[in-house]
N, C-alpha and C positions, 0 to 999 in steps of 0.2 A: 341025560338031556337037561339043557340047565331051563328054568320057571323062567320068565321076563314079564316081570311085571312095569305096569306105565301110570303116574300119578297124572290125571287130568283135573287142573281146580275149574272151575267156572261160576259165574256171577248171574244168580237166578234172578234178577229182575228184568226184565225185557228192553226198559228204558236204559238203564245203567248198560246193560250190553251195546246196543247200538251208540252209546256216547261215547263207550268206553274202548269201541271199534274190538271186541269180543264177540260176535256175531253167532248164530248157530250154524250156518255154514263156516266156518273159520272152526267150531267145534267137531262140526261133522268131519271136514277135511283133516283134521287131525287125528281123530278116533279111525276113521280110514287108511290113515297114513301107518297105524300102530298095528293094523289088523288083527284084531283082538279074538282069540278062541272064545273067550269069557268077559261079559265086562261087571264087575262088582259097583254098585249104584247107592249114593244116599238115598236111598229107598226103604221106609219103614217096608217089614215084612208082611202087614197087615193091609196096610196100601196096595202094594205090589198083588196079594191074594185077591183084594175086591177089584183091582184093574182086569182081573187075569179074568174076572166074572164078568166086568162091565167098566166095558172102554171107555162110558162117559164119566165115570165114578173119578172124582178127584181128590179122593180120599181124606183126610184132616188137615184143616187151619191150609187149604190151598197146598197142603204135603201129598206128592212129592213137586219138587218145583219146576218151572215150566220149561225148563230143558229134554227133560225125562216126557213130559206126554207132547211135546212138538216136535221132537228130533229123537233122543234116544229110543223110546220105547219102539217107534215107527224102523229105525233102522234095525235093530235086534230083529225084529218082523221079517223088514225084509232081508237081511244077510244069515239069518236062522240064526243069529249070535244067543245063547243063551245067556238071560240076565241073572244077578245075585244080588237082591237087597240083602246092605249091612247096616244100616241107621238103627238108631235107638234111643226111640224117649217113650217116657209115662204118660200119657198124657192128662189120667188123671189128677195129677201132682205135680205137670210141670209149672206151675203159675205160681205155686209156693215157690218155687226158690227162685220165684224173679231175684236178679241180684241185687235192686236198690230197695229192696224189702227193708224197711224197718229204720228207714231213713225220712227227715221229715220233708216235706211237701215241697220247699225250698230248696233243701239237699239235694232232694231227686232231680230238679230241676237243674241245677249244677251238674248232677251225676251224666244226667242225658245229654246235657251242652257236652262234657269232657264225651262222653261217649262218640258224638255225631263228629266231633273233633278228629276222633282218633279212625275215624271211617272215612273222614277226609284227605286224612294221613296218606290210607291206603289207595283210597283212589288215584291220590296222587302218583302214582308208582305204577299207572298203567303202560308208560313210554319202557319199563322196561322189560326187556325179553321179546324173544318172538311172536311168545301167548299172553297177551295181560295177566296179569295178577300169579303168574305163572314165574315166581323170578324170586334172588334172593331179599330183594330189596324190597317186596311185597311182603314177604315172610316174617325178615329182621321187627316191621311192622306189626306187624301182625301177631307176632309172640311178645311183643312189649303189650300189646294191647290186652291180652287175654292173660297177662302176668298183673297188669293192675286192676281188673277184674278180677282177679285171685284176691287182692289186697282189701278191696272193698266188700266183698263176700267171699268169703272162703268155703263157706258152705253152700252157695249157689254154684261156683264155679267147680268144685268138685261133682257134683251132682251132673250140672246141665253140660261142661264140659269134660272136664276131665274121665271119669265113670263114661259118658257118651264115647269118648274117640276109643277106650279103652274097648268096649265093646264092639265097636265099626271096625279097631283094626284085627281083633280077633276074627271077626267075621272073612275076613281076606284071608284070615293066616290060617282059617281053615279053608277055606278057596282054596289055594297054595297046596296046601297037603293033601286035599282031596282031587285034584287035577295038576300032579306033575307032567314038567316038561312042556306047560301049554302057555300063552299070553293071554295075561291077564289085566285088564285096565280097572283104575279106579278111578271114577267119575263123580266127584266130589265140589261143595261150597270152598270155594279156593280157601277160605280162613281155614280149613282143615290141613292143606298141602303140609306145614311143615310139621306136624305131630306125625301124619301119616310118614314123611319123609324120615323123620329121627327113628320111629316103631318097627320100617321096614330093610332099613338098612343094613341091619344086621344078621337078617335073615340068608339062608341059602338060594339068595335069587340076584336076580339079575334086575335091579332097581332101577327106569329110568324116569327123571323129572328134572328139568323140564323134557317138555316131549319135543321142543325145538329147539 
């Protein structure tokens, strides 16, 4: 019985979604449309445990984001979905390797204009696909972006990304192995879609993205 897993990205600001016509109904009706055995969540594990204690607890720095305590976590509830946070950061330590660490005051400020730039890039690419940001052309973006991120810190971007996704996709790929045969959705910050997309493809499953 073959796994079928389904990548969903989504756009955790509330405002961005409603401009961006990303909705959490538009998300709901999707994750429904998939009908998932399992759904795997950016969800630190540590979050997840103090949710599980205390529904109003909203765990670090606003993590997890507001998808997960408005819509997902409420639907898992009520469809008995069991959930699997895979996220992973230090939090200790994430703020050292901000990426424009070690660049002057000026720099950074250039850094952050090129940044806010390259997020407008992405926005701009919500007309295509069924799902915003859910598309190749979101993606193509998106991996330029986080490749000149590499350029400018290479030791930030290994850390806060690369080591990150490398760990979020293991966490699926044991999902996967520890529940064949079953559907599996990943509900994910869309800038993940295409690592996820490249890491599971090869896998003995049945990979689909976009989900429309």
């Amino acid at each position: 019985m073959t796994t079928t897993v389904g990548i969903l990205g989504t756009i955790h600001n509330p405002e961005l979604r409603e401009r961006y016509h990303c909705s959490l109904s538009l998300y709901k009706n999707v994750i429904t449309e998939f009908k998932p055995d399992l759904i795997c969540g950016e969800v630190h594990p540590q979050s997840w445990l103090r949710y599980q204690k205390d529904q109003n607890d909203r765990g670090y720095w606003g993590e997890p984001a507001s998808e997960f305590w408005d819509m997902v976590f409420p639907l898992c509830e009520e469809q008995d979905i069991p959930f699997v946070p895979i996220d992973w950061f230090e939090l200790d330590v994430w703020n050292a390797f901000d990426p424009f660490n070690g660049y002057s005051s000026e720099e950074r400020k250039e850094l952050e204009q090129r940044d806010d730039d390259w997020f407008a890039e992405q926005m701009d690419t919500y007309r295509f696909g069924e799902i915003p940001f859910n598309s190749k052309e979101f993606d193509r973006i998106t991996k330029q972006k986080y490749a000149w991120l590499g350029q400018i810190n290479p030791k930030s971007q290994n850390f806060r990304w690369v080591v990150r996704n490398q760990i979020m996709v293991q966490r699926v790929k044991n999902t996967i192995e520890a529940h064949p045969g079953k559907r599996i959705l990943c509900i994910i910050g869309a800038d993940h879609n295409y690592i996820f997309q490249e890491e599971l493809m090869n896998e003995s499953i049945e990979l689909l993205y976009p989900l429309r």
